[in-house]
Structures are given as structure tokens and as C-alpha cells.
N, C-alpha and C positions, 0 to 999 in steps of 0.2 A: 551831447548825449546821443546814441545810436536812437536811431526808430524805433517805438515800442511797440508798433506794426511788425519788424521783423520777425517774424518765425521760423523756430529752431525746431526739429524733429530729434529726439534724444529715444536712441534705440538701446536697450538692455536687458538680457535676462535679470537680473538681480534687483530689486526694489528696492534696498539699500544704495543703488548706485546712483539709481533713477533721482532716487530721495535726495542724494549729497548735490547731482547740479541741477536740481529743480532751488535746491538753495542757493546753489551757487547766482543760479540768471531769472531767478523768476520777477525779480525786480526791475530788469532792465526788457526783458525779452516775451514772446509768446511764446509759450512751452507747448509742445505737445508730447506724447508718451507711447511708446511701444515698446512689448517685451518680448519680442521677435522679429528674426528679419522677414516672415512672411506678414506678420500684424503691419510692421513698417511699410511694407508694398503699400499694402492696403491703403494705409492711413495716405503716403505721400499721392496716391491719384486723387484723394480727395483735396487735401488741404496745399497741396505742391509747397512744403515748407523753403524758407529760403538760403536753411544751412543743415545740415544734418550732423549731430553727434554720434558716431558709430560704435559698436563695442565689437569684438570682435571675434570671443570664444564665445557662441551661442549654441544651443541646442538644435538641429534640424537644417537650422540655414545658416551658416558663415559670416559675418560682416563680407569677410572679401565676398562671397557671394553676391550679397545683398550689392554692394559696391557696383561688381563687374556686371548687375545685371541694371543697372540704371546708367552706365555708361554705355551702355549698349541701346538705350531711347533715348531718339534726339530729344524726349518732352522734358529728360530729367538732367538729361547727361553734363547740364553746363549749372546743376545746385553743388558748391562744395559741401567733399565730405570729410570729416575728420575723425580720425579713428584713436578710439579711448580706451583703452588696451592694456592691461597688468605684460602683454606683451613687449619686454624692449630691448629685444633683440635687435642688433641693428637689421639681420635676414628680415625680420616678420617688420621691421619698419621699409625698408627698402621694397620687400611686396607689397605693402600698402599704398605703397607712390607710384609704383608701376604701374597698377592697375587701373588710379587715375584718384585715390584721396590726394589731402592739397597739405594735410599737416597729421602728427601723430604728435595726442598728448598721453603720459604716462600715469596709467595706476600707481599708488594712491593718487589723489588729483589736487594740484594747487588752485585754490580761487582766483589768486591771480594769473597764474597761467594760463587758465581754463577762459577768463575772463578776455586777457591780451590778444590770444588766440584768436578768439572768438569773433573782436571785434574788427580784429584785423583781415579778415578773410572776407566778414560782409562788407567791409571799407570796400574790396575789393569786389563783388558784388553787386553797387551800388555804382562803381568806373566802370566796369565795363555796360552796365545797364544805361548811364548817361553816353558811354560811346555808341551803342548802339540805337538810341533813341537820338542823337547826333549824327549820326549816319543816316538814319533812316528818314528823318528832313532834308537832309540833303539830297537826297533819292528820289524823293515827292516832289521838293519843290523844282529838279530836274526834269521829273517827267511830268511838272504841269505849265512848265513852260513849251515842253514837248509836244501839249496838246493846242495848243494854236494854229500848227499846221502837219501835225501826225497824230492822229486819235490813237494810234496803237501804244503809241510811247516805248515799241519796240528800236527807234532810231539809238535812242540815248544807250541800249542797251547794249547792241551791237557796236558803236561806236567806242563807246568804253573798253569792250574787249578788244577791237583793234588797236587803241590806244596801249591797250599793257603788253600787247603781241611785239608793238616798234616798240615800244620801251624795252622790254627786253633784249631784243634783237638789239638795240643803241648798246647795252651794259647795264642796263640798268639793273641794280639788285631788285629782288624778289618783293622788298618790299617797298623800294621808290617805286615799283609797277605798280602794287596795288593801290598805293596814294594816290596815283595820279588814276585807275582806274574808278576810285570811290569819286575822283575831283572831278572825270572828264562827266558829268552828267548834267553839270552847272553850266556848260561852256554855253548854252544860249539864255541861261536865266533873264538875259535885261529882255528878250522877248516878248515877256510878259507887260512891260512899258513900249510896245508896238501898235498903234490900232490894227481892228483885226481887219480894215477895209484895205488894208497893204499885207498885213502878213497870209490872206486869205485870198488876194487876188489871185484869178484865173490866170491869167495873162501878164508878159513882162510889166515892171513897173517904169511909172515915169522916172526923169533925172529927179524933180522934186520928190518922190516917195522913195526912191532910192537912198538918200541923204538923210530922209529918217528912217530907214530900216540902218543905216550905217551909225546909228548913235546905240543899238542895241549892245555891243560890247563895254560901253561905258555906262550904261545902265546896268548892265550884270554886275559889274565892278561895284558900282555905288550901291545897287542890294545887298549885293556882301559885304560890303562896309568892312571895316580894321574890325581885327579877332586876334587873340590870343590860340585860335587853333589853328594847327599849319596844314590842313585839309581844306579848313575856309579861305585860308590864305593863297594855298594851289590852285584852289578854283578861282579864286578871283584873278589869278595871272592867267589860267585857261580862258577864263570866261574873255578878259583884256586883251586878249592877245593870238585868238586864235584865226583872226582874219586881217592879218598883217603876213606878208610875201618878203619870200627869200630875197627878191630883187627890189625891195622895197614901195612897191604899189599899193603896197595892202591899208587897212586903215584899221581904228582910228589914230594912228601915230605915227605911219610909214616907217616903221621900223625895219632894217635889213638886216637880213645872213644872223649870224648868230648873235646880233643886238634884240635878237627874239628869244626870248626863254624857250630850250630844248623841251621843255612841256607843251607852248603853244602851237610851236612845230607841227608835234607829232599828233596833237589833235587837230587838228588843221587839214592832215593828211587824212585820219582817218574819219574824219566830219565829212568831207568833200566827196571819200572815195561811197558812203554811204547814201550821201544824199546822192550823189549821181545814180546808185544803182537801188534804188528807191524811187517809189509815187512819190510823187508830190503834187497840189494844186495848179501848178503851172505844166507839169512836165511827168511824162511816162518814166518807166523802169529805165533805164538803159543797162544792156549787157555787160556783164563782168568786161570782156575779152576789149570791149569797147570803152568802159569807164580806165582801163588799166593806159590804154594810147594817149587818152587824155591828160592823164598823171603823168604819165611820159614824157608827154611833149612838154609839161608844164614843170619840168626838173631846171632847178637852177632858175627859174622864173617863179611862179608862185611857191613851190617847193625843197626844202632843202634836199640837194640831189644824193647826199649819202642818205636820207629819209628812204627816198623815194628805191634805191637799190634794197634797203631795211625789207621796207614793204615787198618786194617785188620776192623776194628770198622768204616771202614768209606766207607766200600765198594760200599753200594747202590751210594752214590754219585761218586765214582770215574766209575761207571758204565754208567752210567746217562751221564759224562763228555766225557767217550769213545765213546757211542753212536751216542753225539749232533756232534763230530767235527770228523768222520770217512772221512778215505783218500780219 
């Protein structure tokens, strides 16, 4: 059964209309009522409903009105709308999708239609609110692994967009860029299983504190544990994988060349190109012009060298990316 929490905004001049889907949902749903699109404003800054049933020949103010003018604030723009219309034309349907409603049901109104509709689009309401509250953990707990040895947790930030810049630049479609920019923020989660008497040292580390800073990728790995989501699952090959070398020195697996997932690659490159040119506890900023000879030199050795060309080809933008999100 749908949440009886959900709430539905049902806008109509007509109180007979009002009247048929207050019968229609008032059993399943929390009604509210307006018999305008200006009362509608009104009402939606208060109670921010979680679907709106629209009408659409009103007095004064339009449904499409009402519509285009809550698609236009980002506070409202992502409540679907649907529009309930003696209108059904396919024109006056086709403007209604344009402008950003998600369905159109037809005057007179069937209870199950109305119903079907209804609960389909909160179905959908409730997905993308678990993706986004999905996402948004994996962000947090990115940038609180962040914080053990960057207060700003602007690192994970910039690095991610470097991340989507070589991804693209590889071929990567529009949206394996984005995955792996929502994934690249995990890439040091096992951090967090680091004492902070190594990850906070001043000065280089011994061979023994080196050898457990080197278990942190298999710590991230085992935090994110097996998932059914392939976000958690990106990250946990980022998190695994991102300090293992083209030439196979890297660890923890000594993986070589392309026996490294082309995601850990490419965060790898741009984790490195970051921290170089970043504070850190041990170590001052170093200069772009200076962190780039480094990557250089390190082509075909820690770096995969068509990587490393990617990068080099994309520099305005990874410039641009260091700029906007500085500590």
C-alpha cells in the first residue's frame, strides 16, 4: 500500500471535480485542495505536496501556467505534475509534457486510471528520492574519510571532476563519466581504518607505517562490502584499485597495464595529479607546471601512458576544475 504520508495537491476551479478525486484518493492519500493556480502557489510553499493533480482550463491563472512557473524553482521543479484536463487533444497533451507535466489523465476521470496513474509516478518519487539519499551517503562518507588528512574535503571534489574529464576524453559515454564521478569520492574510504598517528604524520612514514597505510585499499573494499548497486560496486573497484601501477609496482595486488580496471586508472591519475598540487601534512602545494613533469616522467611506469596523453590534452579544463573548488 502507498504511504498514507504522501501528499497529493489537487488544483480545480470546479468543486464537483474537487469532490470526485477527493473520492477517488482520500482513502489512500493526504489530500489538500485549491481552487486556483494562484491559491495552489500558495498552498504548495507551505505544505510542498508530493504530487500535484493539475486542471487545466482555470480562471486567471493556467494549469500550464501554474506548471511553467514551478518548473522554473529549483524548491518545486523536481514534485510531478499531472494534468486533468476535459482537454484531449493530443496538441494540448503534447504542451503539457513539454513544459515539464509527467502524465495527462482525461475528463471524465476513471478511478482506476486516476488511481494507476497516481501511484505510479510516486513509485517513481520515492526511486529517485532513495537515489538520491544513496548518492548522498556516498558523498559523506567520501568526504569523511577525506577529513583525516584534508579538513576542506575539497580534494575528493576536484578529483572526481578530473576523474569525469579523462573519462571522457578515454570515450567514455556521458553517463559511465558520471558513475564513475559519483564512485571517484570513495576511492580512499578504508582511510578511515588508518590510525591517525600515520595518516597525520608530519614527516615521511617508516617502512613499518607504510605497510599499514598500504592495507587502506582493501579496507575501502571490505567497507563497501557486495551490493546490488553498481555505484557501490564502481567504487569499491576504485577504492581497490587505485594504487596499483601501470608497470605493476603498485599495490595491494600488483596488478599491471590493463589487468587494472580503466576506472582505477584514471582515478589514480587524477588522485596523484591532486594531491601533488595540494597541502598536505607532509608536503607543500607544488606547481601545476611541476606536478605535470612528474606525471610525465611516471608515463608507462606508474601511469597508463595513453592516460597520461588524455590528461595532458585536457588541461584547460582540469585548470578551470582546480580553480572553481580551491581549499
Amino acid at each position: 500500500m502507498p504511504n498514507s504520508k504522501q501528499k497529493i495537491l489537487i488544483v480545480d476551479d470546479e468543486p464537483i471535480n474537487l469532490k470526485v478525486l477527493n473520492n477517488i484518493l482520500k482513502d489512500i492519500y493526504k489530500l489538500i485542495f485549491a481552487k486556483s493556480g494562484t491559491e495552489a502557489l500558495r498552498l504548495i510553499e507551505k505544505e510542498k505536496p508530493d504530487l500535484i493533480l493539475l486542471d487545466v482550463m482555470m480562471p486567471e491563472m493556467t494549469g500550464y501556467e501554474v506548471c511553467q512557473h514551478l518548473k522554473q524553482n529549483p524548491l518545486y521543479k523536481t514534485i510531478p505534475i499531472i494534468f486533468v484536463t476535459a482537454l484531449n487533444d493530443a496538441v494540448d497533451e503534447a504542451k503539457g509534457l513539454n513544459i515539464g507535466a509527467v502524465d495527462y489523465i482525461s475528463k471524465p476521470v476513471t478511478p482506476a486510471v486516476v488511481k494507476a496513474r497516481v501511484k505510479t509516478h510516486l513509485s517513481l518519487v520515492d526511486i529517485d528520492e532513495l537515489k538520491r539519499t544513496r548518492l548522498q551517503v556516498i558523498q559523506r562518507l567520501g568526504r569523511a574519510a577525506e577529513y583525516k588528512d584534508n579538513e576542506t574535503g575539497m580534494h575528493v571534489m576536484r578529483m572526481s571532476h578530473y576523474s569525469k574529464v579523462i573519462a571522457l576524453a578515454y570515450g567514455h559515454s556521458a553517463k559511465e563519466a558520471d558513475a564513475l564521478f559519483l564512485a571517484a569520492p570513495m576511492h580512499d574510504i578504508g582511510k578511515i581504518g588508518i590510525p591517525d598517528s600515520i595518516m597525520l604524520k608530519p614527516g615521511k612514514l617508516t617502512d613499518e607505517e607504510f605497510v599499514i597505510m598500504q592495507k587502506h585499499p582493501e579496507i575501502g573494499a571490505e567497507i563497501l562490502g557486495e551490493s546490488d548497486s553498481d555505484l557501490i560496486e564502481l567504487a569499491k573497484i576504485v577504492a581497490m584499485t587505485h594504487h596499483e601501477k601501470w608497470d605493476g609496482t603498485g599495490y595491494p595486488n600488483q596488478l599491471k597495464g590493463t589487468d587494472i580496471p580503466i576506472e582505477g586508472r584514471i582515478v589514480a591519475l587524477a588522485d596523484v595529479f591532486d594531491a601533488l598540487t595540494s597541502v598536505r601534512p607532509y608536503k607543500e602545494a607544488w606547481p601545476v607546471q611541476k606536478a605535470l613533469e612528474l606525471i610525465h616522467s611516471q608515463k608507462s611506469k606508474h601511469f597508463d601512458p595513453e592516460l597520461v596523453d588524455l590528461f595532458e590534452s585536457q588541461l584547460d579544463k582540469i585548470i578551470e576544475i582546480k580553480n572553481r573548488w580551491k581549499d
